[in-house]
N, C-alpha and C positions, 0 to 999 in steps of 0.2 A: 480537566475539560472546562471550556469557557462557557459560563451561564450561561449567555445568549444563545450559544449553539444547539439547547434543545427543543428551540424555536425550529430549525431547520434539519432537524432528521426528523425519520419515525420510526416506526414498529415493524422490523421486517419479520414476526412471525409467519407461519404458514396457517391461514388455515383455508382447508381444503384444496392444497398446494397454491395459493392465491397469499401475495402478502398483503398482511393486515395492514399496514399505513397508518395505524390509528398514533392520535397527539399523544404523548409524551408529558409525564410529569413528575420532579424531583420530589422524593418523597425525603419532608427533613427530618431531623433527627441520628441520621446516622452519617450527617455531610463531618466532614472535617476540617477545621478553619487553620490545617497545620503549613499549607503554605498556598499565597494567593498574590503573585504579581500586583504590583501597582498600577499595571495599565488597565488590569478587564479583571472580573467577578472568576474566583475559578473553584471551581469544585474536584477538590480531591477522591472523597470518598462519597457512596451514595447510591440511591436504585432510581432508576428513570422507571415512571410505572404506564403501563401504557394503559392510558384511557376507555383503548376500546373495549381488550380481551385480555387486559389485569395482568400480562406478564409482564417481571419485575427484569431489567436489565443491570446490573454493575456497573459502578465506577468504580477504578481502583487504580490509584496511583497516578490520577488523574484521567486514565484511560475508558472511554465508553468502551462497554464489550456489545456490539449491538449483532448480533448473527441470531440466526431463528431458533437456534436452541441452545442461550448460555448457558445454563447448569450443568449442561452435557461439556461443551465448552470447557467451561472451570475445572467440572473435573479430570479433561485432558489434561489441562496444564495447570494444576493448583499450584503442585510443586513449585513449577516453573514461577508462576508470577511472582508466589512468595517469596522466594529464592531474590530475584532481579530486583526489587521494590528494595526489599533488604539491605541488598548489595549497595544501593545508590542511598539508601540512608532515611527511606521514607517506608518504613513495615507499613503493611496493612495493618490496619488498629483492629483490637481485640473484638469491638463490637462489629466489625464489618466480617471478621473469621467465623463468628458465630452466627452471623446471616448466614454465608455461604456454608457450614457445617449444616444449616438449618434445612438446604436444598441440598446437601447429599454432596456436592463437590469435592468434600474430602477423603471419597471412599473409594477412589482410585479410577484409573483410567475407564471410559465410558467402551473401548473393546476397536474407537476409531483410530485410537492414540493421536500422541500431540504433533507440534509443527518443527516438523524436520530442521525448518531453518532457525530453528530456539539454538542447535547445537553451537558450541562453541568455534569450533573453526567455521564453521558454514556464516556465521554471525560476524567473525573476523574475516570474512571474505568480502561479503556485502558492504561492511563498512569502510573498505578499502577501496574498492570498487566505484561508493558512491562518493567517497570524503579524497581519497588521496592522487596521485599520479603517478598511475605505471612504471612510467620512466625515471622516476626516484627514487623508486625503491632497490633498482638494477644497482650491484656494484659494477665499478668502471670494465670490469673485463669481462664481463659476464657476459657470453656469447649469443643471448640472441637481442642485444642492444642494435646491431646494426643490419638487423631484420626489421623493427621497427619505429626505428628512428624517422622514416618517413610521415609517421601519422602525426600530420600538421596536427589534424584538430581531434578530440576526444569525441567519444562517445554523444557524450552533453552535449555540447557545444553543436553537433552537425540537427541534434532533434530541434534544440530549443528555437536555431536558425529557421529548420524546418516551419516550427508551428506559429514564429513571432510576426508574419504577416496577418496573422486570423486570432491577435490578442489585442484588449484595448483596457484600461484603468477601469473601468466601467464593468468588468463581467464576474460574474461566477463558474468557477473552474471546478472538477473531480477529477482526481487525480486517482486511477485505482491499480492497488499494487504499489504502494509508494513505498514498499520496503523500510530503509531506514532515513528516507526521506531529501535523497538527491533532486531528483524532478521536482516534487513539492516547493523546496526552494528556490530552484530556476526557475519557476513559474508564476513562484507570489510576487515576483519583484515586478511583473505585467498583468497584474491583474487586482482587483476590488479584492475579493478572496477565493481561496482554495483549499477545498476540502481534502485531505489525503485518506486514504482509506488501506487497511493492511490487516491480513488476517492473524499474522505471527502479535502474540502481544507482546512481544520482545523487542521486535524490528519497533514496533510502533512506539511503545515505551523510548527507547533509545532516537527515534526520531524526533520526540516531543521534547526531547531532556537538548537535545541536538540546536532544533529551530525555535523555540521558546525558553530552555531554559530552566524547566519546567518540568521536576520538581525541585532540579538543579541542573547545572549546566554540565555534559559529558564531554570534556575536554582531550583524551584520548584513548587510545583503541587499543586491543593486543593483536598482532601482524602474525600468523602465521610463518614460520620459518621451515622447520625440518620437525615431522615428527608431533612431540611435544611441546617445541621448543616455540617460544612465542619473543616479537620485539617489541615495543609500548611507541606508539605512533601519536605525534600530538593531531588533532582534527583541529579543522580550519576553522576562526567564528563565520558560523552561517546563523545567525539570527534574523528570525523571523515574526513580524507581529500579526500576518493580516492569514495565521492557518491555524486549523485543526485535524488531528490527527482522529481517527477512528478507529477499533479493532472494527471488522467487517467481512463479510466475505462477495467477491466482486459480481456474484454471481446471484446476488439476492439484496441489493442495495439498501440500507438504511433511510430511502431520502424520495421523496415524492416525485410524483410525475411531472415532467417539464420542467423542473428544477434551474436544470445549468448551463453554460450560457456554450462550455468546451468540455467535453471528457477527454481525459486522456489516459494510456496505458504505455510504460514501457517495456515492453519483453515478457508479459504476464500472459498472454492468452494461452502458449503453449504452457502454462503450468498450472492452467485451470483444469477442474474434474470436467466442468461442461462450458467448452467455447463455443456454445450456439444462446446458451442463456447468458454468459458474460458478454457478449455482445449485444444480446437483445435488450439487456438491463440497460447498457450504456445508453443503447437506442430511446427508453422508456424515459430514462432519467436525462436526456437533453430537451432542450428546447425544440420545435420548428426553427429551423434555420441557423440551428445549433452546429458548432465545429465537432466533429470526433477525428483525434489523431493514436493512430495505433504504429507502433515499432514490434518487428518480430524477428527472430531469427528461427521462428518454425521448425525449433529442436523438439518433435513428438517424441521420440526416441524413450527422452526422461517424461514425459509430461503424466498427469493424473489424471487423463483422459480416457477412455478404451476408443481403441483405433477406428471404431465407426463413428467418431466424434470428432473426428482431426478433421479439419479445413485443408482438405487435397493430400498430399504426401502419401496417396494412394488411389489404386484405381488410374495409374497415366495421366491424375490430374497434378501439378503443381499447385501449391500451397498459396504462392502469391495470386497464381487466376484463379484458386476459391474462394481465398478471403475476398478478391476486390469483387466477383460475380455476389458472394454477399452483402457487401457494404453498400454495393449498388443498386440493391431491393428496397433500400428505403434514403440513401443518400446519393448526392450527386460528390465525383474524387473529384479535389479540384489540383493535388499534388501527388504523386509519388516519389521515392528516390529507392535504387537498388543498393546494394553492398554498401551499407555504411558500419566500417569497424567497430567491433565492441571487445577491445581489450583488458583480461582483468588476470590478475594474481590471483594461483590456490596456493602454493608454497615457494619457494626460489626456486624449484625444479620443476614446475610445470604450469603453466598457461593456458587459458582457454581464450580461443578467439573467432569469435563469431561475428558473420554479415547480415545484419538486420534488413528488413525491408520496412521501409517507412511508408503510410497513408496517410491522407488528409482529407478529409469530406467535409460537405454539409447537409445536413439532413433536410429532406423534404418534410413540408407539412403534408399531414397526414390524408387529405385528400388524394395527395397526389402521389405518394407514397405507397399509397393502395392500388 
């Protein structure tokens, strides 16, 4: 985590389901100086303590764990983090194990369990998804090449077009759901900075090693094939200077009111537990006259929602006139666009492809908003 950056989060505890917002302070002693780029201050290890209501946050492996209840947190994914930090060659050091022994983290899963998307092929899915091209990975006979050999442009490419009228060098961006950090860097490269945000501390981890570098650079991937069977994929340099990554959940933001300048979301709402508060947060944490761009393809089906919480796909409402009848409560749409492809690899034998629906708004000030 970059120094600077505990200038601009806060305290998303709960209390009395209200988040606390309170500053943010490095408590030293247990930072670790084992690796720190030359361009910016970075803190590996350490607890962000929050000023108002004294709870202690992790860094670990450079990663903020900022959700309202990390100990619980940790001990979903102790394993996990230790495992991953390891694997890339930076452990968590002895005296930061003994912090988190000290809160209980290591006495096994909290009964929510961890994030699904830790697993291994789910992980080599994402990362193919966001790092490689569909159409590369097809051997030349493989039969459904000339099914979509048509899709001039990717996934990427059709959002970023989408939201590059309503970006300027000048703004501050949130990025939430930024998985292992595709969006994140098609967007730093038009903006001041962007913050990414991700609950998997895996994705996020793999993100930061991805676009900084940081704690080392993750140069390739294992590719799902058949089974068990994995292929070692090299990833593209996507380095980035002007991001940071979060662990967070989208639904309880880290980051003050009126903050940013764009939110944006790709493909996350339908896999949030509550799409009325992940949206309202976006809402909380823009600016007046702030941009929110949201992509969906309104898969509830899988989502961690209960169905009295999906945005239309029931009830004879469509999904698209619920969301835009919401967005329109406190923002004016200034875009939309229907079916835009989102082509990705699970193994060589099966595909998922879905048609997103794209938004674009700006929010009204809150006079008028009301």
């Amino acid at each position: 985590m970059q120094l600077f950056a505990i200038k601009d989060i806060c305290c998303p505890s709960l209390l009395d389901s209200v988040s606390c917002q309170g500053q943010l302070a490095l408590e030293q002693g247990i930072v670790s100086p084992r690796y720190a780029p030359s361009d910016s201050e970075e803190v590996a290890e350490g607890l962000l303590i929050c000023q108002k209501c004294h709870e202690a946050f992790p860094i670990l492996g450079g990663i903020s764990i900022m959700v309202a209840h990390p100990w619980l947190y940790l001990r979903d994914n102790y394993d996990t983090i230790l495992a991953i930090t390891a694997e890339a060659g930076v452990p968590i050091s002895q005296s930061m194990i003994l912090a988190m022994q000290d809160k209980g983290a290591d006495i096994g899963p909290s009964g929510k369990g961890g994030n699904k998307y830790d697993q291994r092929d789910i992980l080599s899915g994402y990362l193919s998804r966001h790092y490689d091209s569909v159409l590369d990975m097809f051997s030349t006979n493989h039969p459904i090449l000339n099914k979509v050999q048509n899709f001039s442009e990717d996934f990427y490419s059709i959002a970023v077009g989408l939201l590059l009228p309503y970006l300027d060098s000048s703004q501050m961006v949130l990025d939430i759901g930024c998985g292992v950090g595709r969006s994140v860097y098609e967007l730093a490269g038009r903006c001041r900075f962007i913050y990414g945000v991700e609950y998997s501390f895996v994705s996020a981890f793999q993100a930061r090693r991805i676009l900084r570098h940081t704690p080392n650079r993750l140069e390739s991937y294992m590719l799902k094939l058949d089974g068990d069977i994995y292929s070692r994929r090299i990833l593209p340099e996507r380095r980035r200077d002007n991001i940071e990554i979060v662990v967070a959940s989208g639904d309880n933001l880290p980051f003050p009111t009126d903050r940013f300048d764009v939110t944006n979301s790709w493909n996350v709402i339908d896999r949030t537990p509550n799409p009325e508060k992940f949206l309202a947060e976006q809402e909380r944490a823009l600016k007046s006259g702030g941009i929110i761009f949201l992509t969906d393809p309104y898969a509830w089906d899988i989502s961690y929602a209960p169905r009295s919480q999906w945005f239309g796909g029931q009830n004879n409402k469509r999904s698209v006139i619920a969301i835009r009848e919401r967005v329109e409560k406190t923002s004016d749409i200034l875009q939309e666009q229907e079916y835009i492809p989102w082509l990705f690899w699970k193994y060589e034998r099966e595909f998922s492809l879905f048609y997103c629906h794209a938004l674009v708004a700006r929010k009204r000030a809150m006079e008028m908003a009301a």
